[in-house]
FIKE-278087 format. One line per field, with one value per residue (C-alpha): residue number from 0; residue in one letter; x, y, z. Coordinates in pm, 1 decimal, padded with zeros to 6 digits. Layout:
BEGIN
i <- NUM/...;
aa <- A/...;
px <- X/...;
py <- Y/...;
pz <- Z/...;
//
This chain:
BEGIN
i <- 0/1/2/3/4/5/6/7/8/9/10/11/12/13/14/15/16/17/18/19/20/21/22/23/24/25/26/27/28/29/30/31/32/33/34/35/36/37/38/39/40/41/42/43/44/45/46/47/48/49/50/51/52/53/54/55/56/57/58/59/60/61/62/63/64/65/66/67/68/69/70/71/72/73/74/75/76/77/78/79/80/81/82/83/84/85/86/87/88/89/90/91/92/93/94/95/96/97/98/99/100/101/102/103/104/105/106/107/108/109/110/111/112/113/114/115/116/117/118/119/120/121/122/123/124/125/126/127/128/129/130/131/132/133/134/135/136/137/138/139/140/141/142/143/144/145/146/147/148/149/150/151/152/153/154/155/156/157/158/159/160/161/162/163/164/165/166/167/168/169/170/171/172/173/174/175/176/177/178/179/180/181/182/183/184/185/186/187/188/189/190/191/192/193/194/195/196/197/198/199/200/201/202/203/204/205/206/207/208/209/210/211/212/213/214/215/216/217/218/219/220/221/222/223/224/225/226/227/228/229/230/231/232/233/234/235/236/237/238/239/240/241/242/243/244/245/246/247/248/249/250/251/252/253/254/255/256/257/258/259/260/261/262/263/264/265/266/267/268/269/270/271/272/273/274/275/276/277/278/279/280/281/282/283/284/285/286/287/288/289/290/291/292/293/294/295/296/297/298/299/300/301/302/303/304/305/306/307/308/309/310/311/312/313/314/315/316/317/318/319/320/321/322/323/324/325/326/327/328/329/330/331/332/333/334/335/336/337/338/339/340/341/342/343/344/345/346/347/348/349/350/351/352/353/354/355/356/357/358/359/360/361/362/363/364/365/366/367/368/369/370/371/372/373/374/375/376/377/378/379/380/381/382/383/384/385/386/387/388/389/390/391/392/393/394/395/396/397/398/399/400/401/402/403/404/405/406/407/408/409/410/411/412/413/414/415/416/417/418/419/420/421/422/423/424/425/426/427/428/429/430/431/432/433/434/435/436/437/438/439/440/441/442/443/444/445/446/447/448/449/450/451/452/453/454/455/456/457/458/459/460/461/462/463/464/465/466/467/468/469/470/471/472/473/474/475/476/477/478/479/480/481/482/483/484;
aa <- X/X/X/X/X/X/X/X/X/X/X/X/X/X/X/X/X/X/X/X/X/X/X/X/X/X/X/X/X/X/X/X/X/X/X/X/X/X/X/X/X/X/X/X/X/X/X/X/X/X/X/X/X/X/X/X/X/X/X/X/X/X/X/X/X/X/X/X/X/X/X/X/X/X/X/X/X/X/X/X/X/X/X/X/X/X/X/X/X/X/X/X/X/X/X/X/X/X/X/X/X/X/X/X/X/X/X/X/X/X/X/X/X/X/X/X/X/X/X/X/X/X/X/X/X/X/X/X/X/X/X/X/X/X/X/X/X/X/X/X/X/X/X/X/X/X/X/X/X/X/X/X/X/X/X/X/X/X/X/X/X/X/X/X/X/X/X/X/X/X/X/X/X/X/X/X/X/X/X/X/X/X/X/X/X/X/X/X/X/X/X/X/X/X/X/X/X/X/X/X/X/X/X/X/X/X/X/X/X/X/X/X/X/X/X/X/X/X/X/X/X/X/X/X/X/X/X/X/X/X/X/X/X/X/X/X/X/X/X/X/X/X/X/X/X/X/X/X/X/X/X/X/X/X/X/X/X/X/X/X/X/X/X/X/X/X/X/X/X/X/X/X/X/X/X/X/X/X/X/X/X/X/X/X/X/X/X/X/X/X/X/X/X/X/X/X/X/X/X/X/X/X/X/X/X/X/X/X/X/X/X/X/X/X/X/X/X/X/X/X/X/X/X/X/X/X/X/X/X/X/X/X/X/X/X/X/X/X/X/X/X/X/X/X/X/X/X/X/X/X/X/X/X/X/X/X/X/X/X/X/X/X/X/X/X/X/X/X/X/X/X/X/X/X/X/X/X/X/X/X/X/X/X/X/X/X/X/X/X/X/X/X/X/X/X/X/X/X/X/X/X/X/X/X/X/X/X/X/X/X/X/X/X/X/X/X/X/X/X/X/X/X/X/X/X/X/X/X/X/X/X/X/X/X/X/X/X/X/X/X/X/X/X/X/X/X/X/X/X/X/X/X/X/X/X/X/X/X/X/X/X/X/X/X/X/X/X/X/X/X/X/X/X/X/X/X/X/X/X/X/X/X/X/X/X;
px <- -00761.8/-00983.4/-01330.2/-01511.9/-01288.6/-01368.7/-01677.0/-01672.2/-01345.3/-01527.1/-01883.0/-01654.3/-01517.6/-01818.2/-02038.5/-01982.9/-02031.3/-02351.0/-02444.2/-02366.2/-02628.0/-02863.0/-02836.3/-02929.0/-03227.6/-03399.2/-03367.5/-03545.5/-03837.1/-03973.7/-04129.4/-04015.5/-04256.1/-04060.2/-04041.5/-04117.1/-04029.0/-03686.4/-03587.7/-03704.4/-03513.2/-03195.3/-03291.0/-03274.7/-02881.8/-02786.5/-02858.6/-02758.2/-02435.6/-02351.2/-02469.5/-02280.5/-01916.1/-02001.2/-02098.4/-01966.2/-01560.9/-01509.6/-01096.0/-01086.3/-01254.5/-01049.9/-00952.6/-01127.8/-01487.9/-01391.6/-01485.6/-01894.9/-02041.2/-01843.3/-02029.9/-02380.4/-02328.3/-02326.1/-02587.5/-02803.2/-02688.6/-02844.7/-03155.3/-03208.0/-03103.1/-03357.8/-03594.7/-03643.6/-03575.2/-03226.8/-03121.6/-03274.0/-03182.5/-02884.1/-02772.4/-02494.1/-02228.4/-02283.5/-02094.0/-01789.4/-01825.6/-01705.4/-01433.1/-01325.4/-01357.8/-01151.6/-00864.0/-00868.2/-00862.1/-00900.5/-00611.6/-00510.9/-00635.1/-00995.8/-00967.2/-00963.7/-01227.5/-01461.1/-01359.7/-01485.0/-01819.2/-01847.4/-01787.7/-02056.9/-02283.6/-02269.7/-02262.1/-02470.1/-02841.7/-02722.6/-02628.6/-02953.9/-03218.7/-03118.3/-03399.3/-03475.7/-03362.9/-02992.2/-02918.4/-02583.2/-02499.5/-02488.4/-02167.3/-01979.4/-02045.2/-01962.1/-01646.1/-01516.9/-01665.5/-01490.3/-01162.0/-01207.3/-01268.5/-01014.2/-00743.2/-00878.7/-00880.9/-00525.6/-00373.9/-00569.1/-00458.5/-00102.2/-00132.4/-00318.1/-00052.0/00211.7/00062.0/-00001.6/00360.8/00478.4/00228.9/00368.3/00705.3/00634.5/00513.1/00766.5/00982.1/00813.3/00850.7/01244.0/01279.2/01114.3/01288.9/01609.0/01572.2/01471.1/01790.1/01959.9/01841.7/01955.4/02289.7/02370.7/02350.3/02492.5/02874.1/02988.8/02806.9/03027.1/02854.6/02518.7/02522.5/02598.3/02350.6/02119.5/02227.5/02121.5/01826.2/01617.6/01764.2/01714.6/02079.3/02197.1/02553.7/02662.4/03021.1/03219.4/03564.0/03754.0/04047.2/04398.9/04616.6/04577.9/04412.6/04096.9/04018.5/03711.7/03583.9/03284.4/03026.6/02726.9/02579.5/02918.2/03181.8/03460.3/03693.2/03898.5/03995.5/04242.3/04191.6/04520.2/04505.2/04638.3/04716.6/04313.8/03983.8/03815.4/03506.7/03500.4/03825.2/03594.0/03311.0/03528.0/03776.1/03430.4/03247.4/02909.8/02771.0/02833.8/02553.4/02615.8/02378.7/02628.9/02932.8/03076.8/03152.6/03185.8/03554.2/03516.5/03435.5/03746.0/03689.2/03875.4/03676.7/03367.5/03430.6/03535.0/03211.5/03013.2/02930.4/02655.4/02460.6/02419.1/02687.6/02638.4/02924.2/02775.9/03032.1/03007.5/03046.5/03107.8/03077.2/03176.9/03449.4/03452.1/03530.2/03461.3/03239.5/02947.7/02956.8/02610.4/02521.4/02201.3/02120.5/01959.8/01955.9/01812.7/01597.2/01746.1/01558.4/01365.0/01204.3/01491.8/01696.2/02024.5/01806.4/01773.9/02177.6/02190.3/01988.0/02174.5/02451.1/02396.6/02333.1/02644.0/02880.8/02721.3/02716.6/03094.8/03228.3/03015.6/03145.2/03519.9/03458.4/03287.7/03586.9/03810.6/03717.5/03657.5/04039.6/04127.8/03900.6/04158.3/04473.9/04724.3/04777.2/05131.6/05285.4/05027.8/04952.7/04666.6/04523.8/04486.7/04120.2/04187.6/04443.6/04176.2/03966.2/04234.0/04317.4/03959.2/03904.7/04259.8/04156.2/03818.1/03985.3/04355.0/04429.8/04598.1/04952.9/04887.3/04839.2/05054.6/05121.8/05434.7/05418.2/05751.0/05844.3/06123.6/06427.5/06516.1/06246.3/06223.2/06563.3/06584.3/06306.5/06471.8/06816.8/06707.0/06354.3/05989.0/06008.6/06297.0/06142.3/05854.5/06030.9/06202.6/05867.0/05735.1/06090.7/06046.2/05657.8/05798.7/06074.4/05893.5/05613.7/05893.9/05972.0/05672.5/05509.5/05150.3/04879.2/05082.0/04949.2/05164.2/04984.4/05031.9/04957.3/05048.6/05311.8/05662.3/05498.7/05383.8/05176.3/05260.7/04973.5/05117.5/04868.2/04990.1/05278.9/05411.2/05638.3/05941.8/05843.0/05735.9/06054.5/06217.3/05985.9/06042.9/06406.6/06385.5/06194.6/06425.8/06695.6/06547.2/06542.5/06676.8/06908.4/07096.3/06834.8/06728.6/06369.9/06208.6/05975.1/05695.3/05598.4/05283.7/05144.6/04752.1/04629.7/04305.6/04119.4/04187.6/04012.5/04207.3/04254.3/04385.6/04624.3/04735.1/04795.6/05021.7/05231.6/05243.2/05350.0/05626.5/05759.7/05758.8/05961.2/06216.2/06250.2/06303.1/06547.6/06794.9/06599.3/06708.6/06581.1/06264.4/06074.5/05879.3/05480.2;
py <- 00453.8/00663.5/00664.1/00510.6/00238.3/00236.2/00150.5/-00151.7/-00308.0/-00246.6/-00394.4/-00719.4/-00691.0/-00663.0/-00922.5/-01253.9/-01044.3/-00917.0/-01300.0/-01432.6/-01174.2/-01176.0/-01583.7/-01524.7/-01288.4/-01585.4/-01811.4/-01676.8/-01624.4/-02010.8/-02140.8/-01853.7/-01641.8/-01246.6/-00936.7/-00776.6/-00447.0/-00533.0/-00765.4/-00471.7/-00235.4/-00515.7/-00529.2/-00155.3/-00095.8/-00386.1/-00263.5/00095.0/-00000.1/-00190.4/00090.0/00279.9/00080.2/00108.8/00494.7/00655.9/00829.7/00595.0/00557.0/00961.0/00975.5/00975.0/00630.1/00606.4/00659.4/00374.9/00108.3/00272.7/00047.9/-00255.2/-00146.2/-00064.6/-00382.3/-00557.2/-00361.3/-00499.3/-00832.3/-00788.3/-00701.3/-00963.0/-01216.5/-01049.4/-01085.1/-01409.1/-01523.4/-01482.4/-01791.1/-02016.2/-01760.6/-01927.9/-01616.9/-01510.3/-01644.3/-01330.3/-01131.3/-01267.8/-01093.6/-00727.2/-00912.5/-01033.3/-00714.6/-00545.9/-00805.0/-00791.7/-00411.1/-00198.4/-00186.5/-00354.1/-00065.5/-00118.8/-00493.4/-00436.0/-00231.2/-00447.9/-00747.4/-00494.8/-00454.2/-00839.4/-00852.8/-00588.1/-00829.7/-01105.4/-00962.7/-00696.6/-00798.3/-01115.1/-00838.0/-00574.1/-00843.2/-01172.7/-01405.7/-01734.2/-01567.6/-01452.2/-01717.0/-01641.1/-02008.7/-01808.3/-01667.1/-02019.0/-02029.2/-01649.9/-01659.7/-01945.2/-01751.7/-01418.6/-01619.4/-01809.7/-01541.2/-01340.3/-01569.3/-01624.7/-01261.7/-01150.6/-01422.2/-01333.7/-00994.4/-01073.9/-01276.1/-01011.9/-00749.9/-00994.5/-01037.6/-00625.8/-00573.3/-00840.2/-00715.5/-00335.4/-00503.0/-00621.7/-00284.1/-00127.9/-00351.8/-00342.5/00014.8/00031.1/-00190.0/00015.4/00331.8/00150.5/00043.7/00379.4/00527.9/00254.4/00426.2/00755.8/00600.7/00442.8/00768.7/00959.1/01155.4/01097.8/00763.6/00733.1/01085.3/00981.3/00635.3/00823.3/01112.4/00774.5/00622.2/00896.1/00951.3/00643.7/00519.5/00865.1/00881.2/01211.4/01119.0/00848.2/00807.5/00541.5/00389.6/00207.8/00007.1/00149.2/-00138.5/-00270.3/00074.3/00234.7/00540.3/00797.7/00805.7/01025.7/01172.5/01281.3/01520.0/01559.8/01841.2/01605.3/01558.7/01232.6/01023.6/00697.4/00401.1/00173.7/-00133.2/-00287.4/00063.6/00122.2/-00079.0/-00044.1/-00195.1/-00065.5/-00280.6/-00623.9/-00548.2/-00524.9/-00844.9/-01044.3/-00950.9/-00881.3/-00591.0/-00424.2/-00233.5/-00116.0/00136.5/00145.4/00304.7/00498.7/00200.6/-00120.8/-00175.6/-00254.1/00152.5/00395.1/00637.0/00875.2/00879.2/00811.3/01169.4/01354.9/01230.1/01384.0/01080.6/00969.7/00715.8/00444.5/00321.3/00052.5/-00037.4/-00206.8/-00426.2/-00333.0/-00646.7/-00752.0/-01123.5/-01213.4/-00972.1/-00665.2/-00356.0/-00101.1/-00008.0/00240.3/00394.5/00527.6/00723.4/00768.1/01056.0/00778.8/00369.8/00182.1/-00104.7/-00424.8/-00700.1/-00714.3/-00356.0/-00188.8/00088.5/-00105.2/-00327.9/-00066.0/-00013.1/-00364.1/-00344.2/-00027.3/-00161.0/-00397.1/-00215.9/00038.8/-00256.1/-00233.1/00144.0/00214.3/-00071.5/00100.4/00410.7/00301.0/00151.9/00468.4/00730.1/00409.6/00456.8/00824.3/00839.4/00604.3/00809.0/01113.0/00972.8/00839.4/00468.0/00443.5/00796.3/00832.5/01205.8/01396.2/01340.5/01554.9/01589.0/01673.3/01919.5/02113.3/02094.5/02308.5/02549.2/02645.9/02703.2/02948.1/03112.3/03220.9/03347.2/03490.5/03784.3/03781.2/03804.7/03551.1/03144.0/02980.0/02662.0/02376.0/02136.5/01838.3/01577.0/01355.0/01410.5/01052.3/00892.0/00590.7/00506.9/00525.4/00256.7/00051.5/00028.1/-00031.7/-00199.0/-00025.2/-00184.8/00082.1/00379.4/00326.0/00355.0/00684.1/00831.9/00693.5/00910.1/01157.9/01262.8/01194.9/01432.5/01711.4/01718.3/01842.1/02129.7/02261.0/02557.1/02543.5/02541.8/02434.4/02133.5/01862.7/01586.8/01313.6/01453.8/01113.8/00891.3/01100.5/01456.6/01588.3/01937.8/02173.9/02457.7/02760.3/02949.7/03347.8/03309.0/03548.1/03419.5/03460.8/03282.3/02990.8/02991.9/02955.1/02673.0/02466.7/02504.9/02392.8/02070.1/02028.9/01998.6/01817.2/01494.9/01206.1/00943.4/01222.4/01260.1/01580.1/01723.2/02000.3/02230.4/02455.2/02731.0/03008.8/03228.2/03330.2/03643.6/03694.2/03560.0/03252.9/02903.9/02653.0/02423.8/02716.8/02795.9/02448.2/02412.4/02724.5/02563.9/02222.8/02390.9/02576.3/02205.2/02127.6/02451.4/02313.8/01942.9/02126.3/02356.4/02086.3/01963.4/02013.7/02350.3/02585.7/02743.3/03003.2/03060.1;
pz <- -00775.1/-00998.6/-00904.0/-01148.0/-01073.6/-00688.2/-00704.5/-00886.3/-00698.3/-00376.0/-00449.4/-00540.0/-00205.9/-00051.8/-00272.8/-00054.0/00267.5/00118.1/-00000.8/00288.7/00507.2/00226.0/00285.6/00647.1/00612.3/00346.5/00622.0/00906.8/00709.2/00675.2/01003.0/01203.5/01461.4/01307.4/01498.1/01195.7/01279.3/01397.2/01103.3/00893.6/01111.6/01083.0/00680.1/00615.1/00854.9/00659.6/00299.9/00455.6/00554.1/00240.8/00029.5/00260.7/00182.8/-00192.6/-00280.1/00025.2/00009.6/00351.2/00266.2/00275.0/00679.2/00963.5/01066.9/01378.8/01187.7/00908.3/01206.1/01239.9/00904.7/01072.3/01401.0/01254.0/01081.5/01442.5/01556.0/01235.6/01332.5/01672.9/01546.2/01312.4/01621.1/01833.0/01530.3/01567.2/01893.5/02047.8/02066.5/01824.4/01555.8/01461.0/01277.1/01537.0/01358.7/01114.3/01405.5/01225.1/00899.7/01010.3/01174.9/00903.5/00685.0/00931.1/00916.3/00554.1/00451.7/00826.6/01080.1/01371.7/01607.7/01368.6/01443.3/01828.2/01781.9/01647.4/01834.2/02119.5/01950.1/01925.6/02317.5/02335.6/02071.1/02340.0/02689.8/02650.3/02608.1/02859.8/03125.9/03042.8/02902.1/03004.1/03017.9/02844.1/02513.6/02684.2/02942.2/03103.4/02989.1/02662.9/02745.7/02754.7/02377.8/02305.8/02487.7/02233.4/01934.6/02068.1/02083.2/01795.4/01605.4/01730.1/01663.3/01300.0/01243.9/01371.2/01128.6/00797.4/00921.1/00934.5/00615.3/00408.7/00524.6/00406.8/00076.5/00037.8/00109.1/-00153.4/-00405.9/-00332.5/-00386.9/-00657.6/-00835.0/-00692.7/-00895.1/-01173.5/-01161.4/-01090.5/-01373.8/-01647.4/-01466.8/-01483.3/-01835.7/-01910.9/-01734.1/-01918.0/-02306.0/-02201.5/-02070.4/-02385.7/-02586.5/-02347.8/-02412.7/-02046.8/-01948.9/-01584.2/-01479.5/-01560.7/-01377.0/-01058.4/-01109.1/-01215.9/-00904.7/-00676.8/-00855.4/-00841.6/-00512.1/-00318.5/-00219.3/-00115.7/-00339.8/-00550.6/-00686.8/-00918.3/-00801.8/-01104.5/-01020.8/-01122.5/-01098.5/-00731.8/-00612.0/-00669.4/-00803.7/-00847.4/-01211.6/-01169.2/-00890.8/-00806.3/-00532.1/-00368.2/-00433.8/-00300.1/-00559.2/-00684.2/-00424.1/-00442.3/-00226.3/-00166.7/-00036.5/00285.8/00416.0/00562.5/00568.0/00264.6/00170.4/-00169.9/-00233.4/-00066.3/-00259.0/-00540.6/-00465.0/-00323.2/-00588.8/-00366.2/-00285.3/00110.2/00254.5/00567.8/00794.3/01077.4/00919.5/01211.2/01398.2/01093.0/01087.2/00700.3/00641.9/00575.8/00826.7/00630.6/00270.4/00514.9/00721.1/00378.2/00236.2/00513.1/00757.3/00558.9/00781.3/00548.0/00257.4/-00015.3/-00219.5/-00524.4/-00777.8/-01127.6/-01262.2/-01648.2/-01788.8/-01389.3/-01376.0/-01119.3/-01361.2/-01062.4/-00701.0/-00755.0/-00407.5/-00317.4/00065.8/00239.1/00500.8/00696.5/00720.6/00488.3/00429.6/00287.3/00129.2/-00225.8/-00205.2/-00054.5/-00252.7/-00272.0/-00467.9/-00728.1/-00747.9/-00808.3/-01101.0/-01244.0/-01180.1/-01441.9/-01684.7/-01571.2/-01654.4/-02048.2/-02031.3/-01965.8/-02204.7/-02484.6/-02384.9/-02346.6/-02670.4/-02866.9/-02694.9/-02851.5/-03172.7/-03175.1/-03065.0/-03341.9/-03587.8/-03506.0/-03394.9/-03670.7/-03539.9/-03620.9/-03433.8/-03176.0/-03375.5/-03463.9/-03836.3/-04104.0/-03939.4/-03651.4/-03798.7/-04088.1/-03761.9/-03549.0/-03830.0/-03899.8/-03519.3/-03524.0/-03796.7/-03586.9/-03285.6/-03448.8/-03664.0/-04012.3/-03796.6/-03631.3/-03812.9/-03995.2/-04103.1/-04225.1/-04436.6/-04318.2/-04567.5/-04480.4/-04730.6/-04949.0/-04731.6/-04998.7/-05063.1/-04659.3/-04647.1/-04939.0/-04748.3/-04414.1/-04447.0/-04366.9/-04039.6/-03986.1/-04164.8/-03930.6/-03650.6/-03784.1/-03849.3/-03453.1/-03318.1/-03517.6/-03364.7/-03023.7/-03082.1/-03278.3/-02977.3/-02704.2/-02986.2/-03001.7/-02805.6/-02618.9/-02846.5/-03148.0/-03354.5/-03532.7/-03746.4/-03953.3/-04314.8/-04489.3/-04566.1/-04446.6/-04477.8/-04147.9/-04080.3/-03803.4/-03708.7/-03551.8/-03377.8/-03275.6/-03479.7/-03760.2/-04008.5/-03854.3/-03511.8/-03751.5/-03906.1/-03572.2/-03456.7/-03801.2/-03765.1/-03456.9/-03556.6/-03868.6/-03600.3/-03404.8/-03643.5/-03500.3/-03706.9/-03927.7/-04085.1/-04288.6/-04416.8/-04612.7/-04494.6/-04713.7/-04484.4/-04536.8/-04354.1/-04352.7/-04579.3/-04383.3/-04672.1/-04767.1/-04677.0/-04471.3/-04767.7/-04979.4/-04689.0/-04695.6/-05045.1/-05083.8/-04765.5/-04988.5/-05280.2/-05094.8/-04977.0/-05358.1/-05393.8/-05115.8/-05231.7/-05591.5/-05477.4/-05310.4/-05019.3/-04652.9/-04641.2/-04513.2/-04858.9/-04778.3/-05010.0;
//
């Protein structure tokens, strides 16, 4: 708390205490025969240790000296009884208030402390003054008030501590949830959203690893890891315990801080992990549906309940569920944004994309590129339907891919015309490789090829145009040959 804010929040604290004595000192005053000295002696310990609790740094002493102004405050008490006559005072009750302070904001070593000094506050003047004002009938009546009070202190004790735990439970909560949603933003735009959940995972729930499992028919699978260099493992079922496949199947997440000996644990992922001493296995879940486990380790047990850190998974875990269906979704369309639909091939994108990057890293020697168009493709479609012509086109890609070398490039150009990139290849490879696709053409049927080679000079569209022109040159020429630009 800053301190300008300290001050304040602790003179509320203290403002029914100080009431309360201020209360007690305007009462002995009317028809009362004062030791003045001592109930201005009890007057100035009193303000003292109030001013004391307000403007003094009494949180930052050792924790031993934060029970003195609870003590002095006794002491004070003491004075003002003696002030006015032992005991038709009536102001002993005031012994309570340190208790009470002390079982609201000290500790339970501070509480038996005080409740020490309140044993002192009664037996003490009985045992060294005694007398009409401390008859050892006294002690009847401070016994009760000792154990009274005592009781009544160790339960507001227990019930303040109860409500300072929930209220740090609850910030801590609040807190998880604006880290989580935060997590959550950067998840959403990130390229590889899998990778980030884990590191996300680790992160907020001080995991020493995390890693996602995503189901591969009736097996799991790794997806992606965090803070472990153990690579993709597969989890079958029926052949070992797994608790990843329950979590999964149940649908509810399985923390358990006694892996070495729970029979649910696969001792074999468990030891190739590193024996980590405490293992959640959280369900992803979407619209009710397990999509995958988000595995997540601890160095040492951990707490369950509402502040623990498998609380925090759960809460990620959410939002993982929403992150990997928006990135299934974007690599979906990203794939469909460069992949002709029909043959499953590269487009003309991806292709321009390809020949700009060989012409970067090859020499003049070294690119070249076909243009393919399907001989007669119409009257082929007008005898035998489109239904058939697209399935010549679909057998055609699948053949021409098992023709071509490494690092070669076959696309969809449009319609029947297809364009092969040919990386460190001089004309006559190319030649070779087209012939070989040509070939290669299932059904009987034949094509024409435009081939050109790369001057060193020219843009990739000016590259591709001389190649197209050169398949004009071959369809003009009779078809069912290789022209060369």
């Amino acid at each position: 708390m800053k301190p300008s804010g300290r001050i304040p929040c602790l003179a509320r604290r203290l403002a029914p205490f100080a009431g309360t004595a201020l209360l007690a000192f305007l009462l002995l005053i009317p028809g009362s025969d004062l030791r003045w000295g001592e109930y201005a002696a009890a007057a100035a310990v009193t303000a003292a240790v109030l001013a004391g609790g307000v403007l003094l740094p009494w949180r930052n002493w050792p924790t031993g000296m934060r029970v003195v102004p609870a003590l002095l405050f006794l002491v004070a008490v003491f004075l003002m009884r003696d002030a006015a006559g032992a005991s038709t005072a009536g102001v002993s009750i005031l012994a309570m208030l340190p208790v009470f302070w002390l079982a609201m904001h000290g500790t339970r070593t501070q509480l038996l402390a005080i409740m020490s000094g309140v044993v002192v506050f009664w037996a003490a003047p009985v045992a060294f003054i005694g007398g009409d004002e401390y008859p050892v009938t006294q002690l009847r009546a401070a016994t009760m008030f000792i154990v009274v009070s005592g009781i009544v202190a160790l339960t507001v004790q227990r019930l303040y501590a109860r409500v300072r735990r929930e209220a740090a439970a609850s910030r801590r909560r609040e807190q998880d949830l604006e880290r989580v949603a935060a997590i959550a933003r950067d998840i959403s735009t990130s390229s590889d959203a899998r990778a980030q959940i884990c590191a996300a995972a680790a992160e907020i729930s001080g995991a020493s690893f995390a890693v996602l499992l995503e189901p591969d028919g009736d097996r799991l699978v790794t997806s992606a890891s965090f803070g472990t260099h153990v690579g993709p493992m597969v989890v079958q079922p029926g052949a070992e315990p797994s608790a990843a496949l329950l979590a999964l199947h149940a649908r509810a997440p399985q923390l358990i801080n006694d892996p070495a000996t729970n029979p649910a644990v696969n001792r074999r992922i468990w030891e190739a992990f590193g024996s980590p001493a405490a293992v959640l296995f959280e369900p992803v879940l979407r619209g009710g549906e397990a999509v995958g486990v988000l595995l997540v380790a601890w160095d040492e047990p951990v707490a369950r309940g509402i502040a623990g850190p498998a609380v925090v998974v759960r809460l990620l875990a959410v939002e993982a569920a929403s992150a990997i269906e928006r990135s299934d979704l974007l690599a979906r369309l990203a794939d469909m944004a460069a992949t002709d639909p029909l043959t499953g091939l590269p487009n003309r994108r991806i292709l321009d994309a390809g020949l700009e990057a060989a012409m970067r890293k090859h020499d003049v020697a070294g690119v070249c590129v076909a243009m393919l168009d399907f001989d007669h493709f119409k009257a082929f479609n007008d005898v035998h339907g489109h239904q058939a012509g697209d399935r010549l086109l679909k057998e055609a890609a699948a053949a021409w891919r098992t023709h071509l070398r490494p690092g070669d490039l076959l696309a969809r150009w449009g319609g029947e015309e297809f364009a092969v990139l040919l990386p460190a290849c001089d004309l006559a490879g190319a030649r070779v490789v087209v012939e070989r696709l040509r070939s290669a053409l299932p059904g009987g049927q034949t094509c024409s090829a435009g081939l050109a080679q790369w001057d060193g000079h020219e843009s990739a569209s000016a590259l591709l145009h001389r190649a197209d022109t050169a398949l004009y040159a071959a369809k003009r020429d009779g078809r069912d040959r290789i022209s060369v630009a």
